[in-house]
Legacy VTK file of the C-alpha trace (Angstrom):
# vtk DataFile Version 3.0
C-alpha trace
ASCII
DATASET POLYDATA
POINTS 152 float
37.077 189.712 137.780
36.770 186.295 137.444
37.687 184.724 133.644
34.938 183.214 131.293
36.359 179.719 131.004
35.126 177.110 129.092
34.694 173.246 129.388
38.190 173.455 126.807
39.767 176.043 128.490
39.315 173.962 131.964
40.592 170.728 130.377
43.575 172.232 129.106
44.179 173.371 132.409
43.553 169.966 134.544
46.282 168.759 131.717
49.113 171.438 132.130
48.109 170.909 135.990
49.376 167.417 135.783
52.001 168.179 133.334
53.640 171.567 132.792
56.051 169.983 129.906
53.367 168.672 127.492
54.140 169.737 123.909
51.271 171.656 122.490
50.327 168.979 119.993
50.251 166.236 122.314
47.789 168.987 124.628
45.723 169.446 121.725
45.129 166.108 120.978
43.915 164.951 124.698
41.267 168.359 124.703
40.706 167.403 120.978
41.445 170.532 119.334
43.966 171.449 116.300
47.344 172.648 117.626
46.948 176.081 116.043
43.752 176.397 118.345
45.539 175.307 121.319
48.473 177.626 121.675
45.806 180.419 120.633
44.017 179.101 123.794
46.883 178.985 125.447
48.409 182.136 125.038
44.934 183.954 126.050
45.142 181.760 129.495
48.306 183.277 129.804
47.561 186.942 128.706
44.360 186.556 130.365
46.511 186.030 133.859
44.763 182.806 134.425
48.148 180.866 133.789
50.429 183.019 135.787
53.270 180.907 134.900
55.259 177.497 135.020
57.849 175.830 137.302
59.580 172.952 138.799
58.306 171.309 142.003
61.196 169.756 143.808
60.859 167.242 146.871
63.094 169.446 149.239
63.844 166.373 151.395
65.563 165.433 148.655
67.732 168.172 147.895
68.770 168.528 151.832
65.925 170.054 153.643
64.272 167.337 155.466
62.118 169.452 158.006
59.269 170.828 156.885
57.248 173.275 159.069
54.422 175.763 159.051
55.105 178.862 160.800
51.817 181.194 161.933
52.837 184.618 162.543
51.247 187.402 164.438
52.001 190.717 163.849
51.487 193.408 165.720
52.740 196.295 163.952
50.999 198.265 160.553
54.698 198.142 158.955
55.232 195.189 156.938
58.649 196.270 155.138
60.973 193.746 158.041
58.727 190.819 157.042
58.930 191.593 153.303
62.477 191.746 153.261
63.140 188.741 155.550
60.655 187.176 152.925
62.622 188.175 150.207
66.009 187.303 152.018
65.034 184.155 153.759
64.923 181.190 150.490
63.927 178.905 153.464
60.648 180.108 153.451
58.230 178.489 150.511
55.040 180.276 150.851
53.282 182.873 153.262
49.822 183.779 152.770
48.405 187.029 154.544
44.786 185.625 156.760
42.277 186.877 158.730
42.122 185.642 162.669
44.071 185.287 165.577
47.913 185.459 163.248
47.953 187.692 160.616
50.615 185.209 158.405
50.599 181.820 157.545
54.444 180.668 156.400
55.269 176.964 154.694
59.312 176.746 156.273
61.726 173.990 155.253
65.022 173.375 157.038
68.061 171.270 156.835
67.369 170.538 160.659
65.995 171.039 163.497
68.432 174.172 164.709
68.081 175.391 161.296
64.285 175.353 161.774
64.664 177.259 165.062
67.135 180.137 163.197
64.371 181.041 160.982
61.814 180.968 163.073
63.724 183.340 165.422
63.926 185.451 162.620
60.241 185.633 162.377
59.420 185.822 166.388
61.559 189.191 166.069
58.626 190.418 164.424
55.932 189.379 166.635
54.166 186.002 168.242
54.965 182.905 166.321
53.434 179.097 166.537
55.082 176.883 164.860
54.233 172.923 163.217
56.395 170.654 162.143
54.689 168.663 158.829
54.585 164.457 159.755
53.863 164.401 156.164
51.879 166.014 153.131
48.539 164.321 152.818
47.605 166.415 149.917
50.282 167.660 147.790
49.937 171.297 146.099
47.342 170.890 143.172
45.401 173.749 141.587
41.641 174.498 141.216
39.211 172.234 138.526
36.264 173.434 136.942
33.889 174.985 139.699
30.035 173.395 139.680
27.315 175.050 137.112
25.205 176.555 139.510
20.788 175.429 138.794
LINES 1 153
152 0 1 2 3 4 5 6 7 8 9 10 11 12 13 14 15 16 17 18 19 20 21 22 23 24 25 26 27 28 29 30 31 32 33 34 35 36 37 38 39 40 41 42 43 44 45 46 47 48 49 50 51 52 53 54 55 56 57 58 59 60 61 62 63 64 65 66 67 68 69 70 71 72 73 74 75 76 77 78 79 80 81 82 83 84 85 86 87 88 89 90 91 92 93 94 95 96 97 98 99 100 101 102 103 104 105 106 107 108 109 110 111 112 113 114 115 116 117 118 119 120 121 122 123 124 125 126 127 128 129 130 131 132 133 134 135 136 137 138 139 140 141 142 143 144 145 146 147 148 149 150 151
């Protein structure tokens, strides 16, 4: 079910999508609203699961993981426990998304190096066919979803 959102509701979200750590008052005053209004707002985003929570994005480069990689899995099998628990296991791994096609997993992979890289990745070939890219660099950093066109 898709949330009825409106022009306020979307502006508050383009702001916490460029900063997470805006106080409420200085949020209410760039969607023009009273503060009151927009933690109300704010907490029916959240209840509402359209604001599914808050964190820290950290350049892993900088904190000792230089290599970046994405990792496409496929896997042959119906069982999917292994890969959950070398997802929950492996910290390594940033993201995986489950897609339709030729893999069946998508994985976003950073390592301290390039052996490093190949240790996880082995990890993951255990499970079935892997294919894996090494990032040059990110183009278009992670960003989340603006207000969708009003349809004619």
């Amino acid at each position: 079910m898709t949330a009825n959102l409106d022009g306020v509701d979307w502006a508050i979200i383009a702001e916490l999508q460029t900063d997470a750590r805006i106080s409420v008052s200085e949020l209410a005053r760039r969607v023009n609203l009273g503060s009151s209004a927009t933690a109300e707002r704010l907490r029916r985003l959240e209840s509402g699961g359209v604001i599914t929570g808050y964190r820290v994005v950290i350049d892993p480069a900088a904190v000792g993981y230089p290599v970046l990689a994405i990792v496409r899995l496929k896997y042959p099998g119906s069982r999917h426990d292994r890969l959950h628990q070398i997802l929950a296991e492996c910290r390594e791994i940033l993201e995986c998304v489950r897609t339709t096609g030729e893999d069946c997993y998508t994985l976003k992979v950073v390592a301290t190096s390039m052996p490093h890289l190949e240790r996880v990745v082995d990890q993951l070939a255990a499970l079935g066919s892997t294919t894996t890219n090494v990032v040059y660099s990110e183009t278009l950093p992670l960003r989340g979803p603006t207000r969708p066109p009003v349809s004619p």
